[in-house]
Each structure stands twice: as C-alpha cells, then as structure tokens.
N, C-alpha and C positions, 0 to 999 in steps of 0.2 A: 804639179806646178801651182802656185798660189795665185792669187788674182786683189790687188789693189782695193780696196773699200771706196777707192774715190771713184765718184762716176768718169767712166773713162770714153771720151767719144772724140777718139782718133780709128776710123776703120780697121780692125783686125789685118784685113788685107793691106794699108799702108806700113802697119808696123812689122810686119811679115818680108814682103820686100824691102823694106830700109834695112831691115838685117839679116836676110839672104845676102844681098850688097855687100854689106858690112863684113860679112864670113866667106864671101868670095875672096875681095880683095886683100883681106888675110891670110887665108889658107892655103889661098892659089891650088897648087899639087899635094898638097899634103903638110900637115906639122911635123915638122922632123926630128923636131924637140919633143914633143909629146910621146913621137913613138921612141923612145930611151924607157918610157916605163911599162911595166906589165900590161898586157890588155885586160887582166885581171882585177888590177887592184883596183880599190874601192878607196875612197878619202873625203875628209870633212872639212868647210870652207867656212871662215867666216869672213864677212861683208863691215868695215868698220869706217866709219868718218875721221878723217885728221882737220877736221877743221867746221865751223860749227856752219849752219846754213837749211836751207829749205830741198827737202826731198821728193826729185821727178824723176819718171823713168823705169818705175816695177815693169812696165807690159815687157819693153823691148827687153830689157835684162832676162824676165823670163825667157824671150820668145829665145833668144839666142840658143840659152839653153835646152829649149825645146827642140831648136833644129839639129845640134848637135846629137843629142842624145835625151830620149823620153823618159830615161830612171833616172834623170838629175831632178832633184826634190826640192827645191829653193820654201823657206819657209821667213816670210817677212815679220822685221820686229818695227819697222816704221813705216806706212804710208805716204804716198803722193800726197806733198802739199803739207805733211808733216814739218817741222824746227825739227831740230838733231843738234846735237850737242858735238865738240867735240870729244871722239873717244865713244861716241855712241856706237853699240851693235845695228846693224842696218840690216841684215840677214845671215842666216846659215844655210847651206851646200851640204846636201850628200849623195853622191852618186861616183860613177867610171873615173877614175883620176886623169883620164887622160883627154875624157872630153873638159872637163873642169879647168884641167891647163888651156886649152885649148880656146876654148869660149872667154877665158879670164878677161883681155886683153879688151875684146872685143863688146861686153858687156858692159865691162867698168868703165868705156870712153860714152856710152849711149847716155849710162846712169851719171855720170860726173858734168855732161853736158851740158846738159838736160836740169841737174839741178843747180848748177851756177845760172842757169839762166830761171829759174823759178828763183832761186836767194836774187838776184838782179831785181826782179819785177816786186820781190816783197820788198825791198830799201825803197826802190820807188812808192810804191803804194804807201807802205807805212808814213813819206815824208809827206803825202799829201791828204792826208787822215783827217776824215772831216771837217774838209776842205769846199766837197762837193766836187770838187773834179775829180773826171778818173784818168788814169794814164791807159796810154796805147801805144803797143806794140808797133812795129812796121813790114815792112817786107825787107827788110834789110836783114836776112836770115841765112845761117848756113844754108847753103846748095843743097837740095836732094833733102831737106831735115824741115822743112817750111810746118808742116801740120804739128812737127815734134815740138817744135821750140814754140808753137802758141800756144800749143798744147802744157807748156812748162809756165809759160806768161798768164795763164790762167792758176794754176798751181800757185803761184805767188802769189794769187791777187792781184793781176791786174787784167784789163782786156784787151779782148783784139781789135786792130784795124782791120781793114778789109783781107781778103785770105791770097787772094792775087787779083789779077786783073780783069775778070769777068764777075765780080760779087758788088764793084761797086765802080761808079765812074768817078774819077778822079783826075779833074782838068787840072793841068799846071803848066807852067809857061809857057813850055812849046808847045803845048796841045793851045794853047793864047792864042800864040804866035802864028802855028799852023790854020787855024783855022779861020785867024783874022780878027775875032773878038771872044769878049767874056760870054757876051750874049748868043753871038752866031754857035758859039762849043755848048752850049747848055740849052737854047735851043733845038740843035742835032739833037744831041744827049737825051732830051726828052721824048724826042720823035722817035729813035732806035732800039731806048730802053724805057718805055714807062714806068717799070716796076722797080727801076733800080733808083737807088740812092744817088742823089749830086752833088759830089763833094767840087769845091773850085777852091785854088791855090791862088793868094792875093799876096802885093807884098808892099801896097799902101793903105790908106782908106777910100782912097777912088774907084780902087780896084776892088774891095768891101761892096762901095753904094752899088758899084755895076752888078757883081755877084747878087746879091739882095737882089736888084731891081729885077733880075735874070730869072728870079725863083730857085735859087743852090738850096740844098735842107742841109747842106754843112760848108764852112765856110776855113780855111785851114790857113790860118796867119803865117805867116813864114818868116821868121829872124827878125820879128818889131820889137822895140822896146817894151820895158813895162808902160808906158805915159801910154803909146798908139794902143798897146792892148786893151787899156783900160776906155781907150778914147772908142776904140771899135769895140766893147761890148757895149755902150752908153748906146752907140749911133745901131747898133744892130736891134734893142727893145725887144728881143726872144724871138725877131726871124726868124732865125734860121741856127743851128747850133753851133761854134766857135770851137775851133781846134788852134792851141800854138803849137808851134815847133819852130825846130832851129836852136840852138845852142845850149839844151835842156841838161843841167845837171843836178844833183842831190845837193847839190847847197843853192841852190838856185829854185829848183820848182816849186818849194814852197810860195814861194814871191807872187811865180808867175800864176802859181792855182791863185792866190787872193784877189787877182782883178776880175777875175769872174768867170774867165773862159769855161769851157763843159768840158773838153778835153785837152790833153796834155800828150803829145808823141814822142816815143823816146827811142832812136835807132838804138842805141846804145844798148838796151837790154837784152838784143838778139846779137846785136856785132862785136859788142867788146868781150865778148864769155870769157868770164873766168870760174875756169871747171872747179866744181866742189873736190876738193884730196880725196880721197876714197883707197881705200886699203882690202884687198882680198887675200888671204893667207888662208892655207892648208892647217888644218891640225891635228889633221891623223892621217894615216895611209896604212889600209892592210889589206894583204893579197887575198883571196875569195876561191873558191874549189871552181 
C-alpha cells in the first residue's frame, strides 16, 4: 500500500472503522457478483478523474483495500490536496480481480467525497485570498464522516471550526434563552471550562456590546448585513475575534471578508457535496497458477 506525502492526522484507528462500516454495509453476506470470476485471476486498475478538482482521501481508498485484501498494490500518481485535471491518472491497482471488484464501489464513494469537499473548501479559500479572512468549516457534516470531511476542508485550504461539542463552547440562542443571559452562559462557561474557548452567537450589536462586555474570545455574527458587520468590527477594536455567518456564498464572501471580520463559516462546504467523478476501470485480467 502506498501512503499520501501529505501529513495526515486523522487516527488510523478512525479511518479503519469508517471503512470497516463502509464494507459491511456493502458486502453484507457476501459479493455475489465478484464471485462470477476466478479466485485466481489477477487484474490491473486504473483510478482517473472525469472532471477537474482537488484530491482527498488516499488513506481510506487504501485502507479499503487493505481490508479486503493485502496483495492489492495501489500505487498513487496525485496526492491529497493535490489540483487534477480533468482525465488525470489518479492511481493504478494490481492485485485478486475479485477483491478489486469488490472494494471498487466502496473506495471510490470515500475518494470522491472527500474530494468534492476539499475542491468546495478551495473555491472558498481561493475567493477570499488575501483577504485576511479565513473560512471555516462547521459541524454540519455527513454522519459517521465528521474527522473525514475536516480532514478534506484542510486539504482545500481552508480551516476548521470546532471538532464537535466538547472542543469549544459555543453559546447560541437557546443556550441565551436557556440560561437567561449572554452574561449568566459565558459566566458558567468560564467557571466549567477555563481552558476552553468562548465562542457567543449574536444577532444584533447589543447583543455584540453584551458578548464583549462578558469576555467571549470569539464573537459569531449571525445573518447581519454588510453596514452591521462593518459597524460590529469598528465597535469590537480587536476584543475579541469576529466570525460571520449566515447566508455565505462564492459570489458573496469576497464582500463579506472586506469589512474586516477574522473569520468566515460556511455550512455549505461539508453539506452541499458534490462528489468529484472519478472513474476506476480494469485493464487487464489474467488467470494466475
């Protein structure tokens, strides 16, 4: 098996079970189609892009094939975080034809995911390109794929928000609402968790001064216009760090990075996937003693 040039730091052990998973729910009892061919034969795979984009996803492609079957030889011609053209080579396969059928399916939905969502994160990045803002991901991720797909939003070029819900506090309306004030939640927040970050969710500038006055070290604007953003970075004077969100698209963030905010969130880049084409064909198959 080959191994990625890019530094990779998603746990071995999460990418292992995310496609255990993946080859359960496929396999179930058995491929039934796979066993039509020899257990003999031996075949050659290539790996090709129908469409141009940024490439995520060598580990799990590997691992698939690793759990299948340990003579499958995958030999990469692009890297994670790599551009690809369309019609680019993306890797070659040799090994069992029947583990190769088998893993196909299951490999190329990990790798296609995976890189629509790194090409996603680079449109973003690229549109806000010394800007000084950076974009950020969310939690808004395929199920069971959360480590993968930030893991992809890095690959792009862009960064993560928090990983889930114990990495960072993050007050927002009804944690407001629930707890009675901006102050009373960030308050708690401080006495529970010292070491962690305070993020509070605002959706005026009163709601700004209070956050401020609270001590938040980030500050996450919610669906304000360009005028209020710009009005809440003047009234903020480097407090605390400024996040928009809310209706964030590619012809739009450039706008919204120039009023000054730090960061930029974009659900969009983990929820709307659209998978890179990806193409695996066989190009030989011969029986073995």
């Amino acid at each position: 098996m080959s191994e990625s040039s890019r530094p990779f730091d998603v746990p071995t052990q999460v990418v292992a079970a995310q496609v255990r998973e993946a080859l359960a729910e496929d396999i179930g009892s058995g491929d039934v189609t796979a066993a039509l061919i020899p257990a003999a034969r031996q075949a050659d795979a290539r790996v090709v892009s129908r469409e141009a984009g940024i490439l995520c996803g060598s580990a799990w492609f590997d691992e698939v094939f690793r759990q299948l079957n340990r003579d499958i030889h995958v030999a990469w011609q692009a890297q994670d975080g790599a551009p690809v053209d369309r019609d680019t080579l993306i890797c070659t396969l040799r090994g069992p034809a029947r583990s190769l059928l088998t893993g196909e399916r299951t490999a190329l939905n990990f790798l296609q995911t995976l890189s629509g969502t790194a090409t996603a994160a680079c449109h973003y990045a690229r549109a806000v390109a010394g800007s000084g803002a950076r974009v950020l991901d969310t939690r808004k991720t395929l199920p069971g794929l959360r480590l993968a797909q930030k893991y992809a939003v890095r690959c792009g070029g862009c960064d993560n928000h928090r990983t889930g819900l114990f990495d960072m506090v993050l007050i927002k309306e009804n944690h407001i609402t629930s707890a009675g004030s901006i102050a009373a939640a960030v308050t708690t927040a401080k006495t529970q968790n010292p070491d962690l970050p305070i993020e509070v969710e605002v959706e005026s500038l009163t709601q700004l001064r209070e956050a401020l006055a609270a001590g938040a070290h980030r500050v996450l604007l919610d669906n304000m216009d360009l005028d209020t953003l710009r009005e809440a970075v003047a009234l903020n004077q480097g407090r605390a760090l400024l996040e928009a969100s809310g209706g964030v698209t590619l012809d739009n963030i450039r706008t919204i990075a120039a009023t000054g905010v730090n960061f930029i969130s974009v659900g969009a880049i983990t929820k709307h996937v659209h998978a890179l084409d990806l193409s695996m064909r066989l190009t030989s198959s011969e029986a073995t003693e």
